[in-house]
DSSP file (Angstrom, degrees, kcal/mol; ACC not computed):
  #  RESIDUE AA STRUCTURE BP1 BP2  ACC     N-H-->O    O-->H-N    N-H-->O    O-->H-N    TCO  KAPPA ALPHA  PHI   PSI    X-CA   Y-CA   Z-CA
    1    1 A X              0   0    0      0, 0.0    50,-1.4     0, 0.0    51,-0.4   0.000 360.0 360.0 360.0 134.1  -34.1    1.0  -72.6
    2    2 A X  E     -A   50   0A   0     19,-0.8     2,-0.4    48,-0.2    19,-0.3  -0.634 360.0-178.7 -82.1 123.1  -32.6    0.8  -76.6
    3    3 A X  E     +A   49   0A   0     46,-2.7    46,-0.6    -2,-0.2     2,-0.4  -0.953  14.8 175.5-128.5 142.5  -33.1    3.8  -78.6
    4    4 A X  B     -B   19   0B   0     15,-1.6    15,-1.7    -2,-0.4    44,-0.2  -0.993  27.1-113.6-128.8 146.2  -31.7    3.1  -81.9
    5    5 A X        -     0   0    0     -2,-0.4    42,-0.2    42,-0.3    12,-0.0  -0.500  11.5-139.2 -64.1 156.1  -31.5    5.1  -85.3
    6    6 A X  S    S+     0   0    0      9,-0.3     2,-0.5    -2,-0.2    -1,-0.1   0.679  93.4  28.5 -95.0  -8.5  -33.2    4.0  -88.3
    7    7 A X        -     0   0    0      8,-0.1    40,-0.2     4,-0.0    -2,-0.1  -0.950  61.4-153.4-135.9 149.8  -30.0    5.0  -90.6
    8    8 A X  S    S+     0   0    0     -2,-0.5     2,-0.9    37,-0.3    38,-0.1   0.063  87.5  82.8 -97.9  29.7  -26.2    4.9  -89.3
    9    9 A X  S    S-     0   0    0     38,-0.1     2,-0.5     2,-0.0    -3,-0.0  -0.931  87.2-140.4-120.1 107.6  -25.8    7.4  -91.9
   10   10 A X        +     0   0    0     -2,-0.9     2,-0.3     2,-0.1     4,-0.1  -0.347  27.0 179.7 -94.6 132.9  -26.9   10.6  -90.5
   11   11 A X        -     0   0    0     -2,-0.5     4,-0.2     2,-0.2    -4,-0.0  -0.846  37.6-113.8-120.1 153.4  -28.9   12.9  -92.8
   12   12 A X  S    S+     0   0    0     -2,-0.3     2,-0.4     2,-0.1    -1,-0.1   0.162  93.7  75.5 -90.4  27.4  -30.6   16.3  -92.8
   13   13 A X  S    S-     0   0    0      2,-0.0     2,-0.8     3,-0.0    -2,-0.2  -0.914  89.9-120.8-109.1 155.1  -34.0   15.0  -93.2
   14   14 A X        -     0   0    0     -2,-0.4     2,-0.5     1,-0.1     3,-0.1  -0.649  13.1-142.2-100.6 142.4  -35.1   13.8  -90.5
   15   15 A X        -     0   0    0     -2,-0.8    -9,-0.3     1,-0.2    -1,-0.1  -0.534  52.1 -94.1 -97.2  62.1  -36.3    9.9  -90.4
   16   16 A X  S    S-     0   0    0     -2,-0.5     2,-0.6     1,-0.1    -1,-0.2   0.007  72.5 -24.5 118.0-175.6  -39.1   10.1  -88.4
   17   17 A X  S    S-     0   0    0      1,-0.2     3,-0.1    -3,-0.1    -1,-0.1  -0.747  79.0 -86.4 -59.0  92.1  -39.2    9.4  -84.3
   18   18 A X        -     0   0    0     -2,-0.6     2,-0.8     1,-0.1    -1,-0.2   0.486  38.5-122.5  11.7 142.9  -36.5    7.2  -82.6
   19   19 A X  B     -B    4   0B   0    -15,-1.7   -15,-1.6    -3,-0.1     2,-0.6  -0.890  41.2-170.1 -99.2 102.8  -37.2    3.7  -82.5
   20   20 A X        -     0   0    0     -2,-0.8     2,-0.1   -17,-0.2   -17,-0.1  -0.864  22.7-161.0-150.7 146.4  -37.2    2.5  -78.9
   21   21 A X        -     0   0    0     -2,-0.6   -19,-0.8   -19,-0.3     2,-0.4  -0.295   9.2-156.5 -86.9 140.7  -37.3   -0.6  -76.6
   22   22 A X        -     0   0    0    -21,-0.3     2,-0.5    -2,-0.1    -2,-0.0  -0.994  35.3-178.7-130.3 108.2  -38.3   -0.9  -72.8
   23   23 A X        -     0   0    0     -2,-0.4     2,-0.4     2,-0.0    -2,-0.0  -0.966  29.8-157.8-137.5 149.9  -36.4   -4.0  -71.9
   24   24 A X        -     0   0    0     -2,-0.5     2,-0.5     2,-0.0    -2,-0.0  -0.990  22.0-170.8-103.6 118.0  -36.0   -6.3  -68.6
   25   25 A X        -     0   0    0     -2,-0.4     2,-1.0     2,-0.0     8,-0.1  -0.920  23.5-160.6-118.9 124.4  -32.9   -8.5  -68.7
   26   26 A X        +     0   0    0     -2,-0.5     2,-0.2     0, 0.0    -2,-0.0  -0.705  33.8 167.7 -82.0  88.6  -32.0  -11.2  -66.3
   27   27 A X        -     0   0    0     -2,-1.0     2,-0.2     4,-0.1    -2,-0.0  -0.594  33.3-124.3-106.9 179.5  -27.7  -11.5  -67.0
   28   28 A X    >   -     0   0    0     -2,-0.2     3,-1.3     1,-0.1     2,-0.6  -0.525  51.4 -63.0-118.4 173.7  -25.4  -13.2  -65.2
   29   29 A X  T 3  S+     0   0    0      1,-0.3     3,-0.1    -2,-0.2    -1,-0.1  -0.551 118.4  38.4 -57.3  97.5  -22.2  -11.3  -63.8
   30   30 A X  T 3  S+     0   0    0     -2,-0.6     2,-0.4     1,-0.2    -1,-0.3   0.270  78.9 131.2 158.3   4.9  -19.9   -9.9  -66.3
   31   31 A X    <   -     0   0    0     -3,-1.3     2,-0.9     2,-0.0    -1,-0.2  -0.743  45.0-152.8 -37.4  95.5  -22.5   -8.6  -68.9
   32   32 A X     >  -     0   0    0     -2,-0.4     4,-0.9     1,-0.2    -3,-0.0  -0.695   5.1-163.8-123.8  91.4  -22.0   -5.3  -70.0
   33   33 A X  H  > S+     0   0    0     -2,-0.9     4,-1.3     1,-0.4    -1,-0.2   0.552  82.5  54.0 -83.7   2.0  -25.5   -4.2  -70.9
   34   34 A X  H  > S+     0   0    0      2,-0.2     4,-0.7     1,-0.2    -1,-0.4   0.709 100.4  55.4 -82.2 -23.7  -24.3   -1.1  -73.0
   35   35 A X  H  > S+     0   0    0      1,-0.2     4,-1.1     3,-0.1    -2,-0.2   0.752 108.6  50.2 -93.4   5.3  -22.1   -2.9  -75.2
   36   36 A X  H  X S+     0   0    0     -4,-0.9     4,-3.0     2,-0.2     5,-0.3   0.668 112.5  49.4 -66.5 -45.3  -25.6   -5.3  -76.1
   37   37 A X  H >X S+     0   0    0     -4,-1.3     3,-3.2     3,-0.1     4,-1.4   0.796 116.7  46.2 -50.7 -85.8  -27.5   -1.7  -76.8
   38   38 A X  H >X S+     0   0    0     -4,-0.7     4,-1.3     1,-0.3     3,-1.2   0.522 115.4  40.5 -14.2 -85.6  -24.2   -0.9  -79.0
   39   39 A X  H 3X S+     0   0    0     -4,-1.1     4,-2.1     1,-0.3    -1,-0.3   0.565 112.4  54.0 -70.7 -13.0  -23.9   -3.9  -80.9
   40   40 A X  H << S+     0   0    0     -3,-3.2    -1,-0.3    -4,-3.0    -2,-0.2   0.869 109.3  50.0 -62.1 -36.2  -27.8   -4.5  -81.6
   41   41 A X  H XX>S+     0   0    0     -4,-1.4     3,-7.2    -3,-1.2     4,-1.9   0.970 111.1  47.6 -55.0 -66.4  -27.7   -1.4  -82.8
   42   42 A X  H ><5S+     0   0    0     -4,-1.3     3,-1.0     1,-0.3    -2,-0.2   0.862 111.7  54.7 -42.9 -55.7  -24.4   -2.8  -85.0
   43   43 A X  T 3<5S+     0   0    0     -4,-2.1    -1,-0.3     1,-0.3    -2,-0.2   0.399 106.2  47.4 -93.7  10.8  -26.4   -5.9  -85.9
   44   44 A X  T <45S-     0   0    0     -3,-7.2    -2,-0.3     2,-0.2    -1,-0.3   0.334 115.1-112.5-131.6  15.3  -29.4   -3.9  -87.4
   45   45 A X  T <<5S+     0   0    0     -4,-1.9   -37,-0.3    -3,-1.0    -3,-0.2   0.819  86.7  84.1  86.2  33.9  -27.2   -1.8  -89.4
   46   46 A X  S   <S-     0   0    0     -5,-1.9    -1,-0.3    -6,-0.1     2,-0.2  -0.570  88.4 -83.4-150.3-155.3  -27.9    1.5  -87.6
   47   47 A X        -     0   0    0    -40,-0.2   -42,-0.3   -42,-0.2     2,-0.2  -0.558  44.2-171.2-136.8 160.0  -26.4    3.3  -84.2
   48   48 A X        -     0   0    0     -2,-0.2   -44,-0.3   -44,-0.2     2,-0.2  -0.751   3.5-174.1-152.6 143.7  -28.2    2.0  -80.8
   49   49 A X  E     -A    3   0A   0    -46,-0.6   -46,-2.7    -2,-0.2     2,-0.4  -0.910  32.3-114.2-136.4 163.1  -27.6    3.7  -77.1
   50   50 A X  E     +A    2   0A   0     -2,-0.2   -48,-0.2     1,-0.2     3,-0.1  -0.813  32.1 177.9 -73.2 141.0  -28.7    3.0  -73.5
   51   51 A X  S    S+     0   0    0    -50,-1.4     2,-0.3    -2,-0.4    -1,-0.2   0.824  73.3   3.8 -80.6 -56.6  -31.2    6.2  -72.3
   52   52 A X        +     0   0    0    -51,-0.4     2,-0.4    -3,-0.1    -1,-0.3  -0.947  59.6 178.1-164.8 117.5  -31.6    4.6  -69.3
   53   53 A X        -     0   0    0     -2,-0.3     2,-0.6    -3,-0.1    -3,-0.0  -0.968   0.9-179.8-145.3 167.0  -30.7    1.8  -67.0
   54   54 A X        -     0   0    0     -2,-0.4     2,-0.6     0, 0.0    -2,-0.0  -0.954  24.8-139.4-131.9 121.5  -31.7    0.9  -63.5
   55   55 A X        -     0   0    0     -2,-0.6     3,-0.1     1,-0.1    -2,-0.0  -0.849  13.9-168.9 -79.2 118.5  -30.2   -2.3  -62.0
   56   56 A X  S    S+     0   0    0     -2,-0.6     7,-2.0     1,-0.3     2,-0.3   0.782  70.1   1.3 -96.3 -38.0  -33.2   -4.1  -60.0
   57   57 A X  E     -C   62   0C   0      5,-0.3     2,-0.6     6,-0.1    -1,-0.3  -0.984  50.1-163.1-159.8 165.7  -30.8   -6.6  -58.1
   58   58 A X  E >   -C   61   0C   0      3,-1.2     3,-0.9    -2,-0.3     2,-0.3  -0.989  68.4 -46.5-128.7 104.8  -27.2   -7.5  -57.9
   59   59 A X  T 3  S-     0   0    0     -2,-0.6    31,-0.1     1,-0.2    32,-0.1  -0.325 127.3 -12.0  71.7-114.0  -26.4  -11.3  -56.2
   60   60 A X  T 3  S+     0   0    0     29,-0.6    -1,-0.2    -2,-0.3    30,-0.1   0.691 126.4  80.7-112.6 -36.5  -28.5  -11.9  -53.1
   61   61 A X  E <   +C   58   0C   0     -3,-0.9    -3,-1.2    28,-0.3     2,-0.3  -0.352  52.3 170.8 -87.2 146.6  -29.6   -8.0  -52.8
   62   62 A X  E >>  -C   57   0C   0     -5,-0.2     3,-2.0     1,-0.1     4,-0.6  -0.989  53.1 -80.4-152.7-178.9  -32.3   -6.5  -54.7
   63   63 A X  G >4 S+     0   0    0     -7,-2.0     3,-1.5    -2,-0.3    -6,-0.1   0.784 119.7  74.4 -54.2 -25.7  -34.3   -3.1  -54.7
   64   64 A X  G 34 S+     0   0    0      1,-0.2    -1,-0.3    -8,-0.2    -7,-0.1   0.875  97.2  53.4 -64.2 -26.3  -36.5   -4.4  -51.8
   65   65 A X  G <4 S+     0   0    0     -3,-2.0    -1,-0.2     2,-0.1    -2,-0.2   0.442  86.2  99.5 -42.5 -25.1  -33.2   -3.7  -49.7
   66   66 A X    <<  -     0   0    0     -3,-1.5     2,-0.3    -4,-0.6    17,-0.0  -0.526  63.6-143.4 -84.9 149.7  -32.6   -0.3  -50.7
   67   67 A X        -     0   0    0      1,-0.2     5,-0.1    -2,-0.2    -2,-0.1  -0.904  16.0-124.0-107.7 146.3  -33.6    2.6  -48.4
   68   68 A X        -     0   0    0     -2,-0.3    -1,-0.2     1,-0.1     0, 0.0   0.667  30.4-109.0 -67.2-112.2  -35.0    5.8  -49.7
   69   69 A X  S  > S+     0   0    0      3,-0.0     4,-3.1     0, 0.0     5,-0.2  -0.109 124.1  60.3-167.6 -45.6  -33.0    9.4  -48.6
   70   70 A X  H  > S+     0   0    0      1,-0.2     4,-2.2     2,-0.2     5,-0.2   0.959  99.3  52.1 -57.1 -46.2  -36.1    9.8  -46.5
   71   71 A X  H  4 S+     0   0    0      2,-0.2    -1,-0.2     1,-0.2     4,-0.0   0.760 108.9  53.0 -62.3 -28.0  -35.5    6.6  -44.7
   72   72 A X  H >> S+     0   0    0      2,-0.2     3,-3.0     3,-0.1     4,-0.8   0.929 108.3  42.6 -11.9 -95.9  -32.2    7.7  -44.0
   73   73 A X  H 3< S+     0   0    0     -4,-3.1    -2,-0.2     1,-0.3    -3,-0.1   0.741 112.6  56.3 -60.7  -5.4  -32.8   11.0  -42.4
   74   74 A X  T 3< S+     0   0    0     -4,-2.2    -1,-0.3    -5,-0.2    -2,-0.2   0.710 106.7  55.5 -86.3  -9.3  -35.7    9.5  -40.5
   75   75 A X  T X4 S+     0   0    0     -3,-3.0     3,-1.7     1,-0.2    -2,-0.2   0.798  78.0 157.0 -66.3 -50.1  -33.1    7.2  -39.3
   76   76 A X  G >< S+     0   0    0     -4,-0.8     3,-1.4     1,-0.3    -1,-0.2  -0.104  71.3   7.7-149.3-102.6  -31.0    9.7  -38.2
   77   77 A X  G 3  S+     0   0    0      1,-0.3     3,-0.3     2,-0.1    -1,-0.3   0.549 127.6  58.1 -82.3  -5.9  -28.6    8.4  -35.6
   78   78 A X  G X   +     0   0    0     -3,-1.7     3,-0.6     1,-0.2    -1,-0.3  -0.047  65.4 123.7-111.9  54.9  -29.7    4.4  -36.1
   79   79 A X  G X   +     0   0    0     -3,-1.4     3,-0.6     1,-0.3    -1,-0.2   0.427  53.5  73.2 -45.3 -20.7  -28.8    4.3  -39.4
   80   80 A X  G >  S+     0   0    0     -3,-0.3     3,-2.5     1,-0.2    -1,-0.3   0.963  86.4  72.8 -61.0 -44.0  -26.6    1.6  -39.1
   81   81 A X  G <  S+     0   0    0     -3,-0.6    -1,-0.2     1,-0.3    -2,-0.2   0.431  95.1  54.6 -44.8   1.0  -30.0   -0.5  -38.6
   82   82 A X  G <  S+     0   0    0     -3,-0.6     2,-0.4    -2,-0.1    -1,-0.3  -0.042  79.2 105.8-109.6  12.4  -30.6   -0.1  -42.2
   83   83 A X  S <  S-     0   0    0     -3,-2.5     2,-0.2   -17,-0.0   -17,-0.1  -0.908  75.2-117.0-109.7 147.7  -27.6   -1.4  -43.4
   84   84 A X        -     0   0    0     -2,-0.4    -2,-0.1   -19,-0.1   -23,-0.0  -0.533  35.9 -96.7 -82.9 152.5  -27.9   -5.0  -45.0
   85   85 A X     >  -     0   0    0     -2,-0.2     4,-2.1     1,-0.1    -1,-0.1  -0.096  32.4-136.2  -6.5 110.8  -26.1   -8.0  -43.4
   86   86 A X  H >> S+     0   0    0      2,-0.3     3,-2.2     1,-0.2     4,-0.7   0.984 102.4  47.8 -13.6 -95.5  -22.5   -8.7  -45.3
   87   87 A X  H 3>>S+     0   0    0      1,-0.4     5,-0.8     2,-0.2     4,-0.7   0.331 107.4  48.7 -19.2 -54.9  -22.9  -11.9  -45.3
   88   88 A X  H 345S+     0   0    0      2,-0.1    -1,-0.4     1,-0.1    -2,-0.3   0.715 112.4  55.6 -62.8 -38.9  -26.2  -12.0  -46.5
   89   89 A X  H <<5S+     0   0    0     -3,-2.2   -29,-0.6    -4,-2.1   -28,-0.3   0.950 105.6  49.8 -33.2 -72.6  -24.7   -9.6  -49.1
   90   90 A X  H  <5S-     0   0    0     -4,-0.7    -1,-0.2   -30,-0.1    -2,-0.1   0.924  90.0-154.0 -36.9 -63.6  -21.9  -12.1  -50.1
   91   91 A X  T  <5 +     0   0    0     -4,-0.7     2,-0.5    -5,-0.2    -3,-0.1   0.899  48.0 135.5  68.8  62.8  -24.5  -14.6  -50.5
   92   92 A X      < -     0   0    0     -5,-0.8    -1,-0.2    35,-0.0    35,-0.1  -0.925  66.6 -86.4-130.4 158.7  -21.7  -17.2  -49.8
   93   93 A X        -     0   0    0     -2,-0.5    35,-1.3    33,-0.5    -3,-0.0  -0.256  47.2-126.1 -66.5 148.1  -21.6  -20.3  -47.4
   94   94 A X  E     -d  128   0D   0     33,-0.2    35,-0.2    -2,-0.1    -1,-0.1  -0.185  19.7-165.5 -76.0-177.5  -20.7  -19.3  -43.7
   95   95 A X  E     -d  129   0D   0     33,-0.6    35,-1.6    32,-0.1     2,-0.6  -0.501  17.0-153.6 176.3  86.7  -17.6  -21.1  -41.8
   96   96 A X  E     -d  130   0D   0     33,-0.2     2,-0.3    -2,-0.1    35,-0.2  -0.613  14.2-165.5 -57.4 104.0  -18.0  -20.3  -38.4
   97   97 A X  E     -d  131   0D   0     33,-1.9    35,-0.6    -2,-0.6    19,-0.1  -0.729  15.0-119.8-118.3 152.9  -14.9  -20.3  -36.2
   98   98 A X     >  -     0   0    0     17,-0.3     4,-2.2    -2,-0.3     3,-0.4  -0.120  46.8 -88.5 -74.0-177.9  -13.6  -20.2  -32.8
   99   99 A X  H  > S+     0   0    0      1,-0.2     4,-2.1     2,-0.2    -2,-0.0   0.884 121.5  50.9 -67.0 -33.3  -11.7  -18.0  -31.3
  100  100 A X  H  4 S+     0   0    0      2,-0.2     4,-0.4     1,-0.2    -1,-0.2   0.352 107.6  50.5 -76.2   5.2   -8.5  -19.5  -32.2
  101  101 A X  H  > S+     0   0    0     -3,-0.4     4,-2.5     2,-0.1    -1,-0.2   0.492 107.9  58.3-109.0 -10.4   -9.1  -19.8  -35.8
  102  102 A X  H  X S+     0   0    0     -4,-2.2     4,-4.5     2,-0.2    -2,-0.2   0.911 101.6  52.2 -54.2 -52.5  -10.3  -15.9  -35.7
  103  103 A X  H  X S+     0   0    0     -4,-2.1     4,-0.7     2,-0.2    -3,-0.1   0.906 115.1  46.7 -60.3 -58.7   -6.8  -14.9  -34.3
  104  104 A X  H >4>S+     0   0    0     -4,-0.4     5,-1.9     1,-0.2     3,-1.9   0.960 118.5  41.3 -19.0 -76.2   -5.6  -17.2  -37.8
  105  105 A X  H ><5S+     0   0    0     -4,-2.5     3,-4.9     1,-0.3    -2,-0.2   0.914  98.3  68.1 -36.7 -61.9   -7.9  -15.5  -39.8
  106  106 A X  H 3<5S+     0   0    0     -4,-4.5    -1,-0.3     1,-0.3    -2,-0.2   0.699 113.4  36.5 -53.5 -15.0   -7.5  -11.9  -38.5
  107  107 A X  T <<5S-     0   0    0     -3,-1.9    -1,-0.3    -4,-0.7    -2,-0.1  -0.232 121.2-105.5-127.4  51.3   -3.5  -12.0  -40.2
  108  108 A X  T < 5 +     0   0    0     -3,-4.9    40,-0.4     1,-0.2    -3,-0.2   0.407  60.4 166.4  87.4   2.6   -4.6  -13.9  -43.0
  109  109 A X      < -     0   0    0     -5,-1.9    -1,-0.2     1,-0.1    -2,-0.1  -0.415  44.1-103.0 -75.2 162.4   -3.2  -17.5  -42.2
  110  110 A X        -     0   0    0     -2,-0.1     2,-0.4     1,-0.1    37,-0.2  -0.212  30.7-134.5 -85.8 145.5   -4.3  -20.4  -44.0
  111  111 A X  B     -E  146   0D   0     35,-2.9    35,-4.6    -7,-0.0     2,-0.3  -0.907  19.7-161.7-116.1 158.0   -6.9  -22.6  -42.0
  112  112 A X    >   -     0   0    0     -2,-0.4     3,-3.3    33,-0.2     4,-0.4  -0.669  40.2 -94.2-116.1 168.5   -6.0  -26.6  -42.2
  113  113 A X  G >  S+     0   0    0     31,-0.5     3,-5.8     1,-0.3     5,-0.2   0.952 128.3  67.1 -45.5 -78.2   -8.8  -29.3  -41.3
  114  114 A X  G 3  S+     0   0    0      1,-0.3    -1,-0.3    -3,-0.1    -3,-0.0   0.585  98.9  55.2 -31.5 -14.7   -7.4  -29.3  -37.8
  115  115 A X  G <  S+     0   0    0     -3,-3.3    -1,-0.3     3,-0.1   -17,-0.3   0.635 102.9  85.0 -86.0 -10.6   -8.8  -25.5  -37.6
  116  116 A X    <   -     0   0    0     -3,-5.8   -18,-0.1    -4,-0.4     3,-0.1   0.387  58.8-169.0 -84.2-170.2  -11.6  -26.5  -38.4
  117  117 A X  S    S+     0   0    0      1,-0.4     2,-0.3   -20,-0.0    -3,-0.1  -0.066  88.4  37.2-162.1  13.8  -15.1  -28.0  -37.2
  118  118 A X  S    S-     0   0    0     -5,-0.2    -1,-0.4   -23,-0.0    -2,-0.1  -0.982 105.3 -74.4-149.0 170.2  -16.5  -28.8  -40.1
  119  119 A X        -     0   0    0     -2,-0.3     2,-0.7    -3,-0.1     3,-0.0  -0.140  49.0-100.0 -69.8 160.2  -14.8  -30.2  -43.3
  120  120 A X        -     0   0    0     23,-0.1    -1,-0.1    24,-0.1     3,-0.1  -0.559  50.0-121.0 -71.7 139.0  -12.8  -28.3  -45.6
  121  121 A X        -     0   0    0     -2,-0.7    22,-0.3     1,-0.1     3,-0.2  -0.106  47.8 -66.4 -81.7-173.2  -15.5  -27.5  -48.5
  122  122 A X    >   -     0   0    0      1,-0.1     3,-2.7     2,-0.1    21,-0.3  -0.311  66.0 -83.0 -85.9 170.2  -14.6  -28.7  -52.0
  123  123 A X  T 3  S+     0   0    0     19,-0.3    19,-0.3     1,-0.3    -1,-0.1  -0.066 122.9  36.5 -77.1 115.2  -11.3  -26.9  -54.0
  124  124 A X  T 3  S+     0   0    0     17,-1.5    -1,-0.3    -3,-0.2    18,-0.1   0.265  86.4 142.6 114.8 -18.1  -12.6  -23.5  -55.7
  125  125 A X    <   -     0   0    0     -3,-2.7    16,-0.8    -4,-0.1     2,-0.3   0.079  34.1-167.6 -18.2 161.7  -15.0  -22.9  -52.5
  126  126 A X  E     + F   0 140D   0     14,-0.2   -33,-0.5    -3,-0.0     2,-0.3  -0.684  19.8 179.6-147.6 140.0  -15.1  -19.2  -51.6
  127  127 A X  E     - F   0 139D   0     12,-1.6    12,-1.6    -2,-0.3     2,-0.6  -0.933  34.4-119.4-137.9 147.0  -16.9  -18.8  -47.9
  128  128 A X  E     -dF  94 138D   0    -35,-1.3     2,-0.8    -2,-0.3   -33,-0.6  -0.823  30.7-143.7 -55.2  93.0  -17.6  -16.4  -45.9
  129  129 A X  E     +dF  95 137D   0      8,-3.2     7,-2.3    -2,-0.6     8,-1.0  -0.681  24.8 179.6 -99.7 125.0  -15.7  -16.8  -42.6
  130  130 A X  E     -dF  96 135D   0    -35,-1.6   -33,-1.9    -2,-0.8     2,-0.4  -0.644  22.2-173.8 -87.3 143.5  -17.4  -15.8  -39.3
  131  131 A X  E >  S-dF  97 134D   0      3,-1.5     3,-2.9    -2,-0.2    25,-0.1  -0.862  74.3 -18.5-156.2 146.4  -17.1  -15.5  -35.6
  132  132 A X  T 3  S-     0   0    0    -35,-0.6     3,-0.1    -2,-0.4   -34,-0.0   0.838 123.9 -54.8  30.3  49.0  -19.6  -14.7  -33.3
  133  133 A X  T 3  S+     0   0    0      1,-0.2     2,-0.4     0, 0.0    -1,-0.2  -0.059 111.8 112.4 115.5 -43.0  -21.4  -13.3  -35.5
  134  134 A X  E <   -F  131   0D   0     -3,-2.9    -3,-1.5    -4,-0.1     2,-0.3  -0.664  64.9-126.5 -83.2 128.3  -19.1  -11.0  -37.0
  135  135 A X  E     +F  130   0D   0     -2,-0.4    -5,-0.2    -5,-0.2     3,-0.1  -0.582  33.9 170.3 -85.8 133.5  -17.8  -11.6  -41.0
  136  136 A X  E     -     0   0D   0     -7,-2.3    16,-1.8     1,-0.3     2,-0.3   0.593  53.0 -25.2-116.4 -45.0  -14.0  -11.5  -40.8
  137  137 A X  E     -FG 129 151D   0     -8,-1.0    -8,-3.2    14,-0.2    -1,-0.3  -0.993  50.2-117.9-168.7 170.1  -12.7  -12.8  -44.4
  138  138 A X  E     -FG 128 150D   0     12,-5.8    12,-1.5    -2,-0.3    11,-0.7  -0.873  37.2-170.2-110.8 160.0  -13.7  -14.8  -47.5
  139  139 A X  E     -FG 127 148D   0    -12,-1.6   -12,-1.6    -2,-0.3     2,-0.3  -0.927  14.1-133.9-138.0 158.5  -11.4  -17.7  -48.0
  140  140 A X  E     -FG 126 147D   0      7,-1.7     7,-3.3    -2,-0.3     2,-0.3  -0.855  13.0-132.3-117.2 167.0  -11.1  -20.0  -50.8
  141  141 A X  E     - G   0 146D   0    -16,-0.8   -17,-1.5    -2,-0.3     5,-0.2  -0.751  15.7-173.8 -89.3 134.3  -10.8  -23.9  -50.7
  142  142 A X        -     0   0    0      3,-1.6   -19,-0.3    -2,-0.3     4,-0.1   0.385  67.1-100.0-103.3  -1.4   -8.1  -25.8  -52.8
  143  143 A X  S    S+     0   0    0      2,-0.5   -23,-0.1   -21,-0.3     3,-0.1   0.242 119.8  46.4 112.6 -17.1  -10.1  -28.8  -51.5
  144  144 A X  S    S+     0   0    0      1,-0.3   -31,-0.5   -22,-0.1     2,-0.3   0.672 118.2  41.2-108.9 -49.6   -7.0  -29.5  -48.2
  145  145 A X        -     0   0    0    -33,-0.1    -3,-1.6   -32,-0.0    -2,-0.5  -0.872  66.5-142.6-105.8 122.1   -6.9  -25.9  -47.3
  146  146 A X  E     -EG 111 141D   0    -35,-4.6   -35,-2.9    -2,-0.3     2,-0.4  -0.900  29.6-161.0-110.3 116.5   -8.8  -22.9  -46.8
  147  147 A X  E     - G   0 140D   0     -7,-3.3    -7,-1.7    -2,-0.5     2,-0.6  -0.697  24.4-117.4-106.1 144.6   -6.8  -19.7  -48.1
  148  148 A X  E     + G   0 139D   0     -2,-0.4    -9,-0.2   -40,-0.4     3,-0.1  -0.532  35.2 168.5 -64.3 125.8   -7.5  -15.9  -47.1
  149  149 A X  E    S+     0   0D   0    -11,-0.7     2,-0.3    -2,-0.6   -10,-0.2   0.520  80.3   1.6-103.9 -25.6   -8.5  -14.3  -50.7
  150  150 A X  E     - G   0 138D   0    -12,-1.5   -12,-5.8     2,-0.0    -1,-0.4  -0.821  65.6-169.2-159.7 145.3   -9.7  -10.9  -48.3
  151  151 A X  E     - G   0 137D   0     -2,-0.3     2,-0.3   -14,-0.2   -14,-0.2  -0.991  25.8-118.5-128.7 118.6   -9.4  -10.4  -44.9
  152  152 A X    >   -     0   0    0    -16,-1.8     3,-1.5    -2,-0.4     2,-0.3  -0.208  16.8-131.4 -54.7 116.6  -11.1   -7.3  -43.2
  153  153 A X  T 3  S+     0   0    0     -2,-0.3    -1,-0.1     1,-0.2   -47,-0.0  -0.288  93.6  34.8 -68.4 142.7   -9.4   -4.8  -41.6
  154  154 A X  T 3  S+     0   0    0     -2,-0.3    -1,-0.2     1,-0.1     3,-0.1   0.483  91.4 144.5 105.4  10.5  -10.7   -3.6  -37.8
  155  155 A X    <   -     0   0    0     -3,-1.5    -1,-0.1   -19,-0.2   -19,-0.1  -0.078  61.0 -78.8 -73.1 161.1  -11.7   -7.7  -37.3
  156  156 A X              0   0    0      1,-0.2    -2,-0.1   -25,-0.1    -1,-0.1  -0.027 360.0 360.0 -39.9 179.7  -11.3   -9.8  -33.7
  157  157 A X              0   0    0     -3,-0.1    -1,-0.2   -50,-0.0   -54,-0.1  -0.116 360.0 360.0-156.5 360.0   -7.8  -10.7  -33.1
């Protein structure tokens, strides 16, 4: 939500109610939706702030994912069941490994075709690497190579 003044000049009469906007925006990552309040404000010759903001989804997750405080404490001790998937978090392609390209992974060495069972994806990839189930690290592609960009600590070995 926008509230903007109607004068950047601030005076002791007062101009009337706040002017303000109720807005949905769909942005892409790296938007920084106060410094849009700010500079609408900036482009209409007056002062502008956020009152409010809610972010309704992030990537792959969105508010149908969240759990309430109630759902929680009714949860009690299987509260892990309520946590979403990684993976599905990540919202990245999987790469599924044996065990002997887990053991790679788990200290972070670089996997080469031959680690592989599928092709190396194309150079700027980021995946999600798996085994048996479990998300172990994202790696990126240079298009020969798949390098660890994070590798999780407590993973198989």
């Amino acid at each position: 939500m926008f509230r903007s003044r109607r004068s950047c000049v601030p005076s002791a009469v007062d101009a009337g109610p706040p002017i303000v906007w109720d807005l949905r925006l769909a942005v892409s990552k790296g938007t920084y939706i106060r410094a849009v309040a700010r500079d609408l404000g900036t482009s209409l010759g007056t002062y502008a702030h956020l009152a409010a903001l809610r972010r309704t989804s992030s990537g792959t997750l969105s508010l149908d994912d969240a759990h309430t405080l109630d759902d929680v404490e009714r949860a009690g001790a299987l509260v892990d069941g309520l946590f979403v998937d990684p993976v599905r978090a990540l919202g990245l392609p999987i790469l599924n490994v044996d065990a002997s390209a887990a053991e790679r992974v788990s200290h972070g060495s670089a996997l080469a075709p031959e680690h592989l069972a599928t092709p190396v994806p194309a150079a700027g990839s980021a995946v999600a690497v798996v085994s048996d189930g479990e998300l172990l690290a994202v790696y990126r592609s240079d298009g020969e190579r798949l390098y660890a960009a994070v590798v999780l600590p407590g993973t198989k070995s």
